[in-house]
C-alpha positions in Angstrom: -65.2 15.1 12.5 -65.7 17.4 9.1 -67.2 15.1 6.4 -64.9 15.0 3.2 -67.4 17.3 0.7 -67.0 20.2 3.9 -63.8 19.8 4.1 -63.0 19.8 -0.2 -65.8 23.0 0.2 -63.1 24.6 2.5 -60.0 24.1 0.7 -61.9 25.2 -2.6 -62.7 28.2 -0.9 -59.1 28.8 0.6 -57.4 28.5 -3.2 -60.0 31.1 -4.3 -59.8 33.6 -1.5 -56.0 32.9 -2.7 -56.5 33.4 -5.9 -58.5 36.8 -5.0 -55.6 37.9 -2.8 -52.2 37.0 -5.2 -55.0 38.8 -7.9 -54.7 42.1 -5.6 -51.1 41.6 -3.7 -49.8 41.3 -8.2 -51.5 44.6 -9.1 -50.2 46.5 -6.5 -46.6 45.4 -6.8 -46.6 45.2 -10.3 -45.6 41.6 -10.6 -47.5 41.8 -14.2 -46.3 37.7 -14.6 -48.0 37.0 -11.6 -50.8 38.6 -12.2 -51.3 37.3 -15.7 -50.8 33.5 -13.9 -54.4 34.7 -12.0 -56.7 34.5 -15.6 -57.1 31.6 -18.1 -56.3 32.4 -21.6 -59.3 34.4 -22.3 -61.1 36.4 -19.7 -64.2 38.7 -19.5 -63.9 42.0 -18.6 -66.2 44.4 -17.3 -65.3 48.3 -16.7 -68.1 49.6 -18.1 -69.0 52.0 -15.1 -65.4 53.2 -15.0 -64.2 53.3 -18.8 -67.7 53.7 -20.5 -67.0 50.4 -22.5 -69.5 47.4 -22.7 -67.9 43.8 -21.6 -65.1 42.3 -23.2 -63.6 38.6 -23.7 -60.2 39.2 -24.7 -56.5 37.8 -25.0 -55.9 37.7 -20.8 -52.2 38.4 -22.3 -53.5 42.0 -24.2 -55.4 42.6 -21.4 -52.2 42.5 -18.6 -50.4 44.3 -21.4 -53.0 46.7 -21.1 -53.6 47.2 -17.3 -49.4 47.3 -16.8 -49.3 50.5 -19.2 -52.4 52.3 -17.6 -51.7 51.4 -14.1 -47.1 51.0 -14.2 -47.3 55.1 -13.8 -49.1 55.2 -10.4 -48.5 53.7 -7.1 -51.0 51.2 -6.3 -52.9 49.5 -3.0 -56.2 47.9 -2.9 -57.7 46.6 -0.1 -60.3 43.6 -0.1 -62.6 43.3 1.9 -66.3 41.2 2.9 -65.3 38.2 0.9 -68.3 36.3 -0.1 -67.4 32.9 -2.1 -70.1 30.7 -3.8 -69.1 27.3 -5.1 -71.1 25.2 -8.0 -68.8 22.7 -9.0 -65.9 23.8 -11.3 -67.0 27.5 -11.1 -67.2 29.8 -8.5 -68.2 33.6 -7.9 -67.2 35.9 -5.4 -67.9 39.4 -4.6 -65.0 41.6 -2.9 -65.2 44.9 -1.7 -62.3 46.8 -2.9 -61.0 50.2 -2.4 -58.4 50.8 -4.6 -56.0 53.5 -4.3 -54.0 55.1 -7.0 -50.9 57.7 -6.4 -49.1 60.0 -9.1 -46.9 63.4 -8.4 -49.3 65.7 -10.4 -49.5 69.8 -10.4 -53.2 69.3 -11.8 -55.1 68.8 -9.0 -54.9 65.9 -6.0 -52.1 63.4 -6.8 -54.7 60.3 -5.4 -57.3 59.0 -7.4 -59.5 56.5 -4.8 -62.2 53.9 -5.8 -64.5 52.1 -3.1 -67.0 49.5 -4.6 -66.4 45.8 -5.2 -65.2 43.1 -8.0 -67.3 39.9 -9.1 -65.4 37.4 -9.8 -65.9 34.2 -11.8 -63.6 31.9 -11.5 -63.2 28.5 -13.2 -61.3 25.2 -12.1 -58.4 24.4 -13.7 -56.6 20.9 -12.1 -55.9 21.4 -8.7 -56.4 25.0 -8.7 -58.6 28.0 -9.6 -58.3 30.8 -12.4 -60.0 34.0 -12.8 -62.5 33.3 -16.3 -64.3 36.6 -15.8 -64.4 39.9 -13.7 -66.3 42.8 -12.9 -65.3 46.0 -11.6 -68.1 48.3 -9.7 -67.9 51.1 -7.7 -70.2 53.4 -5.6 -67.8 56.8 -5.8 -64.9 57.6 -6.5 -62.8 59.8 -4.8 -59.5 62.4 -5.9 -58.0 63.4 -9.7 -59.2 61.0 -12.3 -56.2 62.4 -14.3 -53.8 60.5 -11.9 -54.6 57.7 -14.5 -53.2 59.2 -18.0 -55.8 57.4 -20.5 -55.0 59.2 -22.6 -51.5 58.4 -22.7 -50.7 56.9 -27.0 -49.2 53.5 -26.1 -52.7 53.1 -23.7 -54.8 54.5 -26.4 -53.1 52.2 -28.7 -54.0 49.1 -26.4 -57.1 49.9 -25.4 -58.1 50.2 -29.4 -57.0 46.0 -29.8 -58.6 45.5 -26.2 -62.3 46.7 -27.1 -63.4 45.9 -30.6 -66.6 44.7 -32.0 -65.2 41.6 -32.0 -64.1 41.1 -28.6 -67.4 42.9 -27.2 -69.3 40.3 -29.1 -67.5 37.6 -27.5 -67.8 39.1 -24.0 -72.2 38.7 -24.8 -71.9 35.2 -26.4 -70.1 33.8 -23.7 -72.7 35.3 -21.5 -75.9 34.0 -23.4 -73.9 30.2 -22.9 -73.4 31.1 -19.6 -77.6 31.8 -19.1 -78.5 29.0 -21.5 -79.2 31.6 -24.2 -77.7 30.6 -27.7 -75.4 32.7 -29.2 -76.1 35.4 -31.4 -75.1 33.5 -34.8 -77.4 30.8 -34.0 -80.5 33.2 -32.3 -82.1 33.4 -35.4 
């Protein structure tokens, strides 16, 4: 017989693989509601390796708004892989493999633009159920026309100029010195 905390350990781990999946299965279809119902209200976002930005904690709302104008002009499919969930109470991290695939008719070059690395994800508890607080997205190469994905389309340019400000990327470090017992930065002085 499984003891009740092995069996609440499974069933934690089944909403987050979930979670993980619906996270993946929104994108690609570009159900941007249902991907939005993945995050809490403000979430921490990492790109730095692909968009050359430090860490944000923005609006989880600007930040759909966001991903469904730079990503609502490609064809999308990512794959996740070597799933790896760790469970310390109300939080939880995972690392998934991902290779994402991204599709555009383009005369300049390839018309796929291919990423193969992983996510972490932090999520947090929230009632019965589990909600992105904070993601990472890593890669090891990258593969095809990185012009597939207009950034430099106006409306993204627009976005992306609300989505990382000083503001928001000091946010993105203060929630991370709470999160490794550092104090903020207002009162580390």
């Amino acid at each position: 017989m499984i003891e009740d905390g092995k069996l609440a350990t499974l069933w934690d781990e089944r909403i987050v693989a979930q979670r993980l999946l619906k996270f993946g299965r929104c994108l690609d279809l570009g159900d941007w509601r249902g991907w939005r119902s993945c995050f809490t209200d403000i979430i921490g976002v990492d790109f730095k390796r692909l968009l050359g930005q430090d860490e944000v904690r923005v609006d989880a709302d600007l930040w759909v708004e966001m991903v469904e104008r730079a990503l609502s002009a490609v064809r999308r499919h990512h794959v996740y892989t070597n799933v790896s969930i760790t469970l310390d109470g109300d939080r939880s991290h995972a690392i998934v493999y991902m290779t994402a695939r991204h599709w555009a008719a383009t005369d300049l070059g390839v018309s796929h633009n291919t990423q193969y690395g992983w996510y972490d994800f932090y999520l947090v508890r929230h009632r019965a159920d589990w909600l992105i607080d904070r993601y990472k997205h890593d890669f090891q190469w990258i593969d095809g026309n990185a012009g597939v994905l207009n950034v430099h389309n106006p409306a993204l340019q627009t976005l992306s100029g609300k989505v990382f400000t000083e503001e928001n990327f000091e946010a993105a470090r203060n929630a991370n010195r709470r999160t490794s017992g550092e104090p903020p930065s207002s009162e580390a002085t």
